[in-house]
C-alpha positions in Angstrom: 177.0 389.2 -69.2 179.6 391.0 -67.5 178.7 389.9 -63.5 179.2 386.5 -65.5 182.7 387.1 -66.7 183.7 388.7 -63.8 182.5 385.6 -61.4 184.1 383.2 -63.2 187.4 385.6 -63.5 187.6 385.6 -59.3 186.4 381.8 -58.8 189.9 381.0 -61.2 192.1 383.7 -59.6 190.7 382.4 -56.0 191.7 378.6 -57.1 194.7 379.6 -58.3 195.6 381.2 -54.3 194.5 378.6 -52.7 196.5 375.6 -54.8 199.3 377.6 -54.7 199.2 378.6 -50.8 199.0 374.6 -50.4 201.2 373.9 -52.1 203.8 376.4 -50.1 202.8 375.9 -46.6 200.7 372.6 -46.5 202.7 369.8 -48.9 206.4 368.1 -47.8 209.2 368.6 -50.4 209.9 365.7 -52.3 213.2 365.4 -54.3 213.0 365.3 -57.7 214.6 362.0 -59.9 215.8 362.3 -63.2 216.5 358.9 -65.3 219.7 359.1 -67.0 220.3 355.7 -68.0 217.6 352.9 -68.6 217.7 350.5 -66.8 219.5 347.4 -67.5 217.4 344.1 -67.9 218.8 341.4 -66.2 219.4 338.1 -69.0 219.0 334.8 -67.3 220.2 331.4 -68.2 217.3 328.9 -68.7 218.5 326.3 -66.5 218.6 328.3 -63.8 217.7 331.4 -62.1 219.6 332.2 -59.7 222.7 332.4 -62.0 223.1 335.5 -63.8 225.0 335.8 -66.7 228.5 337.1 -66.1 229.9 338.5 -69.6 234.0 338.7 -67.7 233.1 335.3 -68.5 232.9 335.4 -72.2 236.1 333.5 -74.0 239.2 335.4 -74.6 240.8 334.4 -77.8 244.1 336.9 -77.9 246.5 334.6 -76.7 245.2 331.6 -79.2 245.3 333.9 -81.9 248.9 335.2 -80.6 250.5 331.6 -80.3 248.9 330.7 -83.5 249.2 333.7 -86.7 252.8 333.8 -87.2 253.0 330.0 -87.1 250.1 329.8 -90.1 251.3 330.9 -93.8 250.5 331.3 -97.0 251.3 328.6 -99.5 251.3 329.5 -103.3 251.4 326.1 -106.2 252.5 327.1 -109.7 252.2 324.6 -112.2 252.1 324.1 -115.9 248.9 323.5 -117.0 248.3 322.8 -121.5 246.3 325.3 -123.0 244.0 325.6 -125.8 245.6 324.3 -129.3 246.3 326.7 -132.1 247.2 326.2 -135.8 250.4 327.2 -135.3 250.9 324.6 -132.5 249.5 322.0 -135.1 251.3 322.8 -137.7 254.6 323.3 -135.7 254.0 320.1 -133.4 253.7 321.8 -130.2 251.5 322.2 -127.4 251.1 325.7 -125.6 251.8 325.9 -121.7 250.2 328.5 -119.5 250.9 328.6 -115.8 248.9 328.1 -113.2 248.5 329.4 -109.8 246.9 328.0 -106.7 247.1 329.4 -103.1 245.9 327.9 -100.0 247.2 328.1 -96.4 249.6 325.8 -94.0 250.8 325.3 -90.7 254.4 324.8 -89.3 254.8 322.4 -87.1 258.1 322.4 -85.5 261.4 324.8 -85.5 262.8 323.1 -88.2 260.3 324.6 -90.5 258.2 321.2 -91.7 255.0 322.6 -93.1 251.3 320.8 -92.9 248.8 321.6 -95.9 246.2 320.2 -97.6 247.0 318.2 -100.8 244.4 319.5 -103.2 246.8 323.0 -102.2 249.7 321.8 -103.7 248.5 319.0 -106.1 250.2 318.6 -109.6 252.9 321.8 -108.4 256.1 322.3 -110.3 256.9 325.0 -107.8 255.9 325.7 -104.1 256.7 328.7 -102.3 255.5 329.6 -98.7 255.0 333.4 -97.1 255.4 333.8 -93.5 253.3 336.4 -91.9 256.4 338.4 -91.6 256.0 338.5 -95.5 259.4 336.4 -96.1 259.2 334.1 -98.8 260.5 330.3 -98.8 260.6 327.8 -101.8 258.9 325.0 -100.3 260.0 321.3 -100.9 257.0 318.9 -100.9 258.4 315.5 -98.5 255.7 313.4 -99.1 251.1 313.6 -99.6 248.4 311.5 -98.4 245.7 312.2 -101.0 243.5 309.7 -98.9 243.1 312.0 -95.8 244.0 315.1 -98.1 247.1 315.6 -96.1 250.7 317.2 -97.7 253.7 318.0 -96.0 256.4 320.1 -97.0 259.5 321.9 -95.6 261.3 325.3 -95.8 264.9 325.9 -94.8 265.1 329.4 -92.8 268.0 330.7 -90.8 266.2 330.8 -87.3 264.1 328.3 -85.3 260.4 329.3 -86.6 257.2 329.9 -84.9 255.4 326.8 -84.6 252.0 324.9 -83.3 251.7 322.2 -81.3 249.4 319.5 -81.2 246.6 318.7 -79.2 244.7 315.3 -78.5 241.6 315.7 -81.4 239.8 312.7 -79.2 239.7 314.9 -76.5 237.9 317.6 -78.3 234.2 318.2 -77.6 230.9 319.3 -79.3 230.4 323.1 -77.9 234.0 323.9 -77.4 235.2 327.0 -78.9 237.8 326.9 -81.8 239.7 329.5 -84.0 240.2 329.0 -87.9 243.8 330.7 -88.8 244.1 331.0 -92.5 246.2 332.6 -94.5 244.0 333.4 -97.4 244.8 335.9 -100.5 247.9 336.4 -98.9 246.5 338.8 -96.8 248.1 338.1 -93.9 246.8 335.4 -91.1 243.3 335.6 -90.7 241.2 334.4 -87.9 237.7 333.6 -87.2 236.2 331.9 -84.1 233.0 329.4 -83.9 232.4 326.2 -82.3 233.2 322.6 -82.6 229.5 321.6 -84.2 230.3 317.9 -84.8 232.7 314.8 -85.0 233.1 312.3 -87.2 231.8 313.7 -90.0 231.7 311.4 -93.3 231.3 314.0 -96.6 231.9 311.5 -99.2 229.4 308.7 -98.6 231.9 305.9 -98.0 232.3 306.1 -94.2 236.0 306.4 -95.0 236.3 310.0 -93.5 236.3 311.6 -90.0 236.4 315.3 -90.1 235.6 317.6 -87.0 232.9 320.2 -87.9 232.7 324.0 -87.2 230.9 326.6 -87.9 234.1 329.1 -87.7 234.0 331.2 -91.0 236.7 329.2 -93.4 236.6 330.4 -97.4 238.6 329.3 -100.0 242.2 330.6 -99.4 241.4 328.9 -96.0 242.6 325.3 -97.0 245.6 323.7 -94.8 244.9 326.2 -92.0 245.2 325.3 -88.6 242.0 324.9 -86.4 243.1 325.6 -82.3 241.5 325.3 -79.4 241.7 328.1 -76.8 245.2 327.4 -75.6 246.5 328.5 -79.2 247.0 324.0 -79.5 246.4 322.5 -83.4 243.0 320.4 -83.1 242.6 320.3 -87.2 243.6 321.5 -90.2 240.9 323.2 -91.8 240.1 321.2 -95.7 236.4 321.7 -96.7 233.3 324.0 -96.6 229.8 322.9 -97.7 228.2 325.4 -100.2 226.5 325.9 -103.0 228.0 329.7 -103.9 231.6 328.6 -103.4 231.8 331.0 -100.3 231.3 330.2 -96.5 227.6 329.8 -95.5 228.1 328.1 -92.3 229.5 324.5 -92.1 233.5 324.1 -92.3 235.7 320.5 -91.6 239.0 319.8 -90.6 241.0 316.6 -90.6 241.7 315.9 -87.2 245.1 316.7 -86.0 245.4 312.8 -84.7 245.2 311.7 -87.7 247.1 314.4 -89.2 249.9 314.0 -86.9 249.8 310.6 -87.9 250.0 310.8 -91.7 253.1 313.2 -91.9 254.6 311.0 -88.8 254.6 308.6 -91.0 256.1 310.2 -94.2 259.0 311.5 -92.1 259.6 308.4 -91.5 258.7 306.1 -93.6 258.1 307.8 -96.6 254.5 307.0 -96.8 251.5 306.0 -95.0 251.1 303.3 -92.9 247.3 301.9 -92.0 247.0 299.3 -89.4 243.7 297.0 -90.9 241.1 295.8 -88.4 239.4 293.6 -91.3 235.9 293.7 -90.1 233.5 294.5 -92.6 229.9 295.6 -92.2 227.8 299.6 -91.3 226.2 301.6 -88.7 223.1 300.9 -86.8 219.9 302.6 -87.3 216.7 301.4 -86.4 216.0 300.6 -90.2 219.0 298.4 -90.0 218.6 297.2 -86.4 214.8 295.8 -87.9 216.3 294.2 -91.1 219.0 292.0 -89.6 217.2 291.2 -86.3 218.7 293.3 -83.2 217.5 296.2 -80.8 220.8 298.0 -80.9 220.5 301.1 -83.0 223.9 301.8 -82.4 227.1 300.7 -83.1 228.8 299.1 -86.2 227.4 295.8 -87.0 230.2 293.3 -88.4 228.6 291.6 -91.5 231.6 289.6 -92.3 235.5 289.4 -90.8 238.5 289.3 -93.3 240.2 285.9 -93.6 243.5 286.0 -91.8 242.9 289.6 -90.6 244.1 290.9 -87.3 240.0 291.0 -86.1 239.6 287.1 -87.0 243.0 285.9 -85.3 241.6 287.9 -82.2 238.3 285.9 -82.3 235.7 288.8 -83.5 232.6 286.9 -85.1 230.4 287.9 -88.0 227.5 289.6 -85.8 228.8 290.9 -83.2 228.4 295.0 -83.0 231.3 297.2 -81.9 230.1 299.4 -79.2 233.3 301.1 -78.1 237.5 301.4 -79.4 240.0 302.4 -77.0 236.9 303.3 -74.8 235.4 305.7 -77.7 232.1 305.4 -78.0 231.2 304.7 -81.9 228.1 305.4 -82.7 228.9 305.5 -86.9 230.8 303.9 -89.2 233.1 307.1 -89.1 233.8 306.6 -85.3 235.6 304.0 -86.1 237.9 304.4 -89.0 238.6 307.7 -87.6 240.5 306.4 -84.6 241.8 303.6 -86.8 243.5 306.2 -89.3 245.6 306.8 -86.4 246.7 303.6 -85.7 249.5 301.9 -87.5 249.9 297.6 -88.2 250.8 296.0 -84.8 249.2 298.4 -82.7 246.6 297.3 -80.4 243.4 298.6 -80.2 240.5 297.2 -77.4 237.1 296.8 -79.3 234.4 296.4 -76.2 231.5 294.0 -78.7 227.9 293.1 -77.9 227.5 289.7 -78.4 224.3 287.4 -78.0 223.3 290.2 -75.2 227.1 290.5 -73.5 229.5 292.6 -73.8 233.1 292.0 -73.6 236.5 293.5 -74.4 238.4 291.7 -77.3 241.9 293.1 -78.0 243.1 293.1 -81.5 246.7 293.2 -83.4 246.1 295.5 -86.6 247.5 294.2 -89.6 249.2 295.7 -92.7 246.7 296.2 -95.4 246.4 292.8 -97.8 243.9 294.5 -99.8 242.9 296.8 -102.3 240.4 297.6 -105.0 240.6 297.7 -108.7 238.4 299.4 -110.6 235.9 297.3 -112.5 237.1 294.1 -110.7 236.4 294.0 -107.4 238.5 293.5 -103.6 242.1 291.6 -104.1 244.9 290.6 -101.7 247.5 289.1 -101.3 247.4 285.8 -102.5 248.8 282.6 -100.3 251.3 280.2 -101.9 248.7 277.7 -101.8 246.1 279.8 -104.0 249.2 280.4 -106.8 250.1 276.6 -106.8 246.3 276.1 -107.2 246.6 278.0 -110.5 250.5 277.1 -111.6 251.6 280.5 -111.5 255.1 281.9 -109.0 252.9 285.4 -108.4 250.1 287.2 -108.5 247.0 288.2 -106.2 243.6 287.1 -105.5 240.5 288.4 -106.1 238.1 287.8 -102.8 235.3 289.7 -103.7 234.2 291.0 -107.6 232.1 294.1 -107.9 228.6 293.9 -107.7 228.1 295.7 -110.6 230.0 293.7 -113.4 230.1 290.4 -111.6 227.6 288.4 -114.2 230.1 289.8 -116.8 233.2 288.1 -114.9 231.4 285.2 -114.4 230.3 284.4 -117.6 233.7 284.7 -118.8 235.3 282.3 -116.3 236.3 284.8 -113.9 235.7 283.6 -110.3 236.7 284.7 -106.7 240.0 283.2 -106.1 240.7 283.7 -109.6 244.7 285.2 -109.7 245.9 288.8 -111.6 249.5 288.6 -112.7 249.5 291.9 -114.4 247.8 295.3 -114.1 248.4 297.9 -116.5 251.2 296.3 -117.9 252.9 296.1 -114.7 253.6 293.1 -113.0 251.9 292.5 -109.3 253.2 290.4 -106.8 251.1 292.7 -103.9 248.8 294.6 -103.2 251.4 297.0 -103.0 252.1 296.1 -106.2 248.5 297.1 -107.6 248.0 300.3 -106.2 251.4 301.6 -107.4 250.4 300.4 -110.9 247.2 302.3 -110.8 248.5 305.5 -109.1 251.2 305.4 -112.7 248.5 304.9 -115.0 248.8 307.4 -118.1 245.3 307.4 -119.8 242.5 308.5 -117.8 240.3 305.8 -117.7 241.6 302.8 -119.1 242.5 299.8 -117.8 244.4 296.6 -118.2 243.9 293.7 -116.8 245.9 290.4 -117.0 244.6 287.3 -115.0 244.4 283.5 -114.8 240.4 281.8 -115.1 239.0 279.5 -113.5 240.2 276.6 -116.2 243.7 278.1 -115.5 244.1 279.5 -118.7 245.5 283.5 -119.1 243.7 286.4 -120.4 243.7 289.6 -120.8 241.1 292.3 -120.3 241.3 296.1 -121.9 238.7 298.7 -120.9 239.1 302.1 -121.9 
């Protein structure tokens, strides 16, 4: 056992010599390499790959954000608002007041201190005051709102020539673009977040009335009346509404175009309200549901159903049928498309509709006109009426109804009540416009009633009271 122990204890020993004598004499030295960093994958772009991706190349939003945070500020609304009744306010007469606070956000736009918000901000306030980021505070007077593109402007008197933004050209803006959204929420100072431009032309209430640009920059509430810039620090939107069903930012924010913004409190300065230049087409976007129903292979475009009778579109030859393809060489594609550019035109501008007609194309320029037409609720489209259409029904004023609503039409009819029928008075108020009309329904005192003077079709005057 021990020879055994002591063969295998010189055979190791005798390995051992002879690696180790290899080894030292026999091998080449080889340095040694240590790995002190791992290496660094190279990402690639799937379009190509021979370009590699270059992060110096990565947006730089400091000077946006520099040009734009002391321009932006925070705008507080305090108004009166009735509170619950008491026994003591019963038995005394009264009615309890409690104040109420909003806040929002705003944007100046020029030295002078005129202020951009959003009207919701500022709706139904007694008192507006505005904070700077410099944390001076203004009392803010309101000039003039636009609850129709939710659009306010107001002004602050300061010693000094404030910081301000300017505008940039919202057609210009593209889908993919990077954007900033400047807020001045909580009063917390300006606030910015970055994203990019998702979408145009987006319609949120269903009416096709509405063209906001889309973003997925991080707005919450607080956020409302911001500015939305491009890269270059210039206004492309003010920020007005989130999507979501928590109340809080989960990824879809609009803005009002600044085009159209622009154009609202250009107006108000100087006219002291809005002016819309009318087209007078009425019809909807293509689809290929819609394409199959009325008998076309377009699937895009607005399709004109019917022209408004002494409109600016009808004077300029546009037919019932024909689909607008392009406005001011902007390619529409929805309804939205167009009354977006249109809510920056005013009456007697000219816009160039390029129309598919019969298979052609062809560029038809039109005169807008001022609007002739409103609604009323439970009645239906009126405009001004002609002299003709009063002396038809023996009355020196009034306006027309052209088209009752759907909905309650039978009812109007079986009481006489026609299109071309004439409405002297609305809520009490006398109407000799259109004008006329929508002032009488913007001073309406009880929520939801109506009055209704008009002339039948026997000629004979009623009057209608809904409540």
């Amino acid at each position: 056992m021990k020879k055994i122990l002591t063969l295998v204890l010189v055979s190791a020993l005798g390995g051992i010599f002879t690696l180790g004598a290899y080894k030292l004499f026999i091998e080449e030295d080889k340095p040694v390499v240590v790995a002190t960093q791992a290496a660094t994958p190279a990402f690639l772009p799937t379009n190509s790959l021979n370009a590699v991706l270059n992060t110096e190349t990565a947006p730089d939003f400091t000077l946006a954000a520099e040009n734009t945070v002391n321009a932006v500020v925070h705008v507080k609304n305090l108004a009166q608002s009735s509170g619950q009744l008491t026994f003591e306010d019963l038995f005394f007469g009264r009615r309890s007041q409690s104040p109420q606070i909003g806040t929002g956000s705003g944007v100046i736009i020029n030295a002078d201190g005129y202020i951009i918000t959003n009207n919701h901000v500022i709706n139904n306030a007694q008192q507006i005051s505005v904070t700077m980021n410099n944390n001076k505070t203004f009392v803010a007077e309101l000039i003039g709102t636009d609850p129709k593109t939710d659009i306010a402007l107001l002004k602050i008197n300061a010693d000094e020539d404030l910081p301000f933004v300017t505008f940039a050209d919202s057609d210009t803006a593209r889908i993919g673009e990077w954007v900033l959204a400047v807020g001045n929420p909580f009063n917390l100072t300006s606030t910015v977040t970055a994203g990019i431009i998702s979408a145009k032309a987006r319609d949120l209430s269903g009416t096709s009335r509405q063209s906001f640009i889309q973003t997925d920059a991080a707005v919450n509430p607080g956020n409302s009346g911001g500015a939305l810039v491009n890269t270059n620090g210039e206004l492309v939107g003010i920020n007005t509404a989130i999507t979501s069903q928590t109340g809080s930012y989960v990824g879809y924010s609009f803005a009002v175009p600044s085009n159209i913004a622009r154009k609202v409190v250009e107006d108000i300065m100087e006219y002291g309200n809005v002016q819309n230049g009318i087209l007078g087409i009425q019809g909807g976007a293509l689809n290929s549901i819609m394409a199959e129903k009325i008998g076309v292979t377009d699937t895009e475009g607005v399709y004109i159903d019917s022209v408004i009778e002494d409109s600016g579109a009808e004077k300029a030859g546009v037919k019932k049928g024909d689909i607008i393809k392009e406005i001011d060489n902007i390619k529409i594609s929805k309804f939205s498309d167009l009354t977006g550019h249109l809510n920056t035109k005013r009456p007697n501008d000219v816009v160039n509709l390029r129309v598919l007609r019969d298979g052609k194309t062809k560029t038809i320029p039109v005169i807008l006109a001022k609007n002739e037409t409103t609604t009323i609720p439970l009645v239906g489209h009126v405009k001004n009426a002609k002299a003709a259409d009063l002396k038809k029904f023996k009355t020196p004023y009034g306006v027309k109804i052209t088209d009752l609503n759907s909905q309650y039409a039978d009812y109007w009819k079986r009481n006489g009540i026609e299109e071309g029928c004439i409405i002297t008075s609305v809520n009490d108020i006398k109407v000799t416009s259109v004008d006329d009309v929508q002032n009488a329904l913007k001073m309406q005192t009880d929520s939801g009633s109506l009055r209704i003077e008009l002339i039948n079709t026997n000629g004979e005057k009623e009057r209608y009271n809904f409540k």
